[in-house]
N, C-alpha and C positions, 0 to 999 in steps of 0.2 A: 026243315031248316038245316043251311050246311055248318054245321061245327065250326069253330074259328081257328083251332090246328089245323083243320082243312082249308079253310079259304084261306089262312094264309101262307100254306104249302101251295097251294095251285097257283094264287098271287104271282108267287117265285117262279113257277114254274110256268106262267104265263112270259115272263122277262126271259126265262131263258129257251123257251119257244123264237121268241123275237131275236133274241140275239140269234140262233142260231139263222134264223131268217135272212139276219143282217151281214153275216158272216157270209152265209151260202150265194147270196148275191154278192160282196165283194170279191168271192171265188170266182162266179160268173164273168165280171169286169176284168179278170186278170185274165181269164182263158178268152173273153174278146179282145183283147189286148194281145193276147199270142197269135192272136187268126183262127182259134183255135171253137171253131160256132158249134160243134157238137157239142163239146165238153160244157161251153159255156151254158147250150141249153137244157143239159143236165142239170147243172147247178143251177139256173131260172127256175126249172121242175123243182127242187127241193127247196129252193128257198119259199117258192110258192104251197107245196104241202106245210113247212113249218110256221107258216102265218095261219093254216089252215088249224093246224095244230092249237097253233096260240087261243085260235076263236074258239076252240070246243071247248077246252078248259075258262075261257070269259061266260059262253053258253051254261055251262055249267054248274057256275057259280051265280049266274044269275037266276036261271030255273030255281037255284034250292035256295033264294032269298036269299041269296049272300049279295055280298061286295065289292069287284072289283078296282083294286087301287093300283095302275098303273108306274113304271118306276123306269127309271133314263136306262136306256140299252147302251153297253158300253161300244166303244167303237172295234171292230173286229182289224183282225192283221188287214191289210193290202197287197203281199209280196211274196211269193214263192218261189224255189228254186229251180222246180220242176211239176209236171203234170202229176210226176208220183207223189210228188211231197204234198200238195193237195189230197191226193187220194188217199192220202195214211193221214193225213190231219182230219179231213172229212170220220174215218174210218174212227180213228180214237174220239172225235166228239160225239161221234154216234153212241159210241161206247159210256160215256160221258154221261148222254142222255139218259141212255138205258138206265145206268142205275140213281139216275135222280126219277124217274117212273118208278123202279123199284122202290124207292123210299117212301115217293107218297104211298104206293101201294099198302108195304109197310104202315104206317099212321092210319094209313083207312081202315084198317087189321086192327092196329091198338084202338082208335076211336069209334071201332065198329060200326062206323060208316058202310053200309051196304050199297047204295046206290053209288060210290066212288069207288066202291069194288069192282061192281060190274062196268063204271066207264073204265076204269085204268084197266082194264083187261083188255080195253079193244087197242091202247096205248102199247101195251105190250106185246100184242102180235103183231102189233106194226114196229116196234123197235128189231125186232128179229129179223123182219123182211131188209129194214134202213142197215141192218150190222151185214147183212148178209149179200146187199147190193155192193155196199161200198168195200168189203173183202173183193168180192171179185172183180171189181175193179182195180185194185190194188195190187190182187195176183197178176191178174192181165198186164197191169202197167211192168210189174216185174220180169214178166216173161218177154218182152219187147223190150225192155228197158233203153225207152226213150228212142226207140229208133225210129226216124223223120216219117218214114211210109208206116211202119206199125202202127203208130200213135194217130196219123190221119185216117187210118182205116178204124179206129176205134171212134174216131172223133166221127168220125160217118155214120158208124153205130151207135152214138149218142144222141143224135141228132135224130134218129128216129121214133125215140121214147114220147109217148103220147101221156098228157096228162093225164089225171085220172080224174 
């Protein structure tokens, strides 16, 4: 049976799986809004892992006899300045994430939860990889900064990312 500190830290943490989901697609809509189909289906690909996301922690809680209780995802921005300024917001929510994993981590730690030790492990090799995607995109954007053919030639290399 899962704990109810746990199931109602992953709860939480199932809403902000989703939002970030909901977030990641309204990024997507602004970068097809700019013309912009690489980029945009970058942000398709991770809004689609972060639903993915959402269901292992519902998976999870169902397996151990818990409960999920579903809660309103709030509405995410719409509007950006630039391609980078996405990439740095993307970059700090990831960052965001990272340490709300860290925390349930933590409480699986206090409530010696073993078996949410070993999933938020698989959580946190995958935050490293999301911190460490969306940095170099970030640098990249920096180093172009915003110029018309750089940014299309990256938007071409986003466009080739396969889901997983």
């Amino acid at each position: 049976m899962i704990g109810k500190p746990i199931q109602n830290a992953m709860n939480e943490q199932i809403n902000k799986e989703l939002f970030s989901s909901y977030l990641y697609l309204s990024m997507a809509a602004y970068f097809e809004d700019k013309n912009l189909s690489g980029f945009a289906h970058w942000m398709r690909l991770q809004a689609a892992e972060e639903r993915e996301h959402a269901m292992k922690f519902y998976d999870f809680i169902i397996e151990r006899g818990g409960r999920v209780t579903l809660k309103g995802i709030e509405a995410p921005k719409t509007d950006w300045s630039s391609s980078l300024e996405v990439a740095e917001e993307v970059a700090a929510h990831e960052a965001k994430v990272t340490a709300s994993i860290y925390a349930l981590y933590e409480l699986a730690m206090q409530e010696k939860d073993y078996p949410a030790q070993v999933m938020l492990q698989w959580f946190i090799n995958e935050q490293v990889e999301e911190e460490k995607n969306a940095a170099e995109i970030v640098a990249t954007l920096k180093l172009i900064e915003e110029r018309g053919t750089a940014v299309l030639m990256l938007d071409h290399q986003l466009a080739k990312r396969k889901s997983e």
